[in-house]
N, C-alpha and C positions, 0 to 999 in steps of 0.2 A: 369583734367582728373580723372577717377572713375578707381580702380584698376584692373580692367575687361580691361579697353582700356590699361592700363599699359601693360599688361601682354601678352596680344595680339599684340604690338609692337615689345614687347621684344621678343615675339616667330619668329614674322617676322624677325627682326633682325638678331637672331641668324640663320634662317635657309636660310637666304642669303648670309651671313659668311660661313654658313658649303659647301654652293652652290659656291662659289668663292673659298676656301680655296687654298693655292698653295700644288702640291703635294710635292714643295721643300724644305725640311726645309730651315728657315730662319736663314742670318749668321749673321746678324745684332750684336748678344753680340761679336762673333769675329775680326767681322769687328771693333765695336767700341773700343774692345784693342786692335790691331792693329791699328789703328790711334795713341789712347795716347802714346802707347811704342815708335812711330815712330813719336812723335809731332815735336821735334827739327827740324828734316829737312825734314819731309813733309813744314814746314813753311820758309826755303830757297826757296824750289822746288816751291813752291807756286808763290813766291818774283820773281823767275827766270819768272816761267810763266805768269805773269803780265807784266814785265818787257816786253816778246817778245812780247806778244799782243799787248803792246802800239807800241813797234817798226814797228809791221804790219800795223796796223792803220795807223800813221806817214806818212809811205811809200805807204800804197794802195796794200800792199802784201795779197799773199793767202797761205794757207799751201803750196800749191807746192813750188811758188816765195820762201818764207820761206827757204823749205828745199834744193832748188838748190843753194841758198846764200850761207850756211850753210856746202852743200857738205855731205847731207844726204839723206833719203826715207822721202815722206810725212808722212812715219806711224812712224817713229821716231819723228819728227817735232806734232804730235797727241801726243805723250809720253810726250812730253815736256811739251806741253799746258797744260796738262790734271792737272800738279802741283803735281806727284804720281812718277816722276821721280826720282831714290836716282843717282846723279849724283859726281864725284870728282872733285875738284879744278882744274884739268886740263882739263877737259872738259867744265867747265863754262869758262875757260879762252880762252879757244877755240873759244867758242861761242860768247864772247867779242871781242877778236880779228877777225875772221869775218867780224863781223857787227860794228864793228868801236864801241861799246857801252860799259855801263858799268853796271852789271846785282846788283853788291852791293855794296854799299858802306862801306867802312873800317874805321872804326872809332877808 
């Protein structure tokens, strides 16, 4: 390509970016410290949410099935999944008891 056609790309480019642009700023650098501050246990919450998924599968459960097990709303049962949930030791224990399961292992 000759720098005539470069340049002419580049123009289109940009004025399909200014043509899309969001008017919201993006939280993207926030959001990603927020994740690192929170890595520790974002990555239980995570562990837990894997864990119920497998148990739904397992079972043939659906969020609701889930949340009535459970003795919650399907939109908590969404919190769960979602692995964003900061939960206490007594509510994972809850949640083990329950469902007859066990969300981690104690080494």
């Amino acid at each position: 390509m000759n720098l005539l056609t470069n340049n002419i790309m580049a123009s289109k480019a940009i004025k399909f970016l200014e043509e899309h642009q969001s008017d919201t700023p993006s939280r993207f650098a926030e959001e990603a410290a927020w994740r690192k501050e929170n890595a520790g246990w974002l990555r239980w919450s995570r562990q837990l949410a894997v864990t119920l998924i497998g148990y739904m599968q397992d079972n043939g459960l659906k969020r609701a099935d889930l949340a009535a097990r459970l003795g919650v709303s399907p939109q908590y049962v969404s919190k769960l999944l979602s692995g964003t949930e900061n939960l206490s030791f007594k509510s994972v224990a809850n949640i083990e008891d329950k469902l007859g399961i066990t969300c981690f292992a104690m080494v």
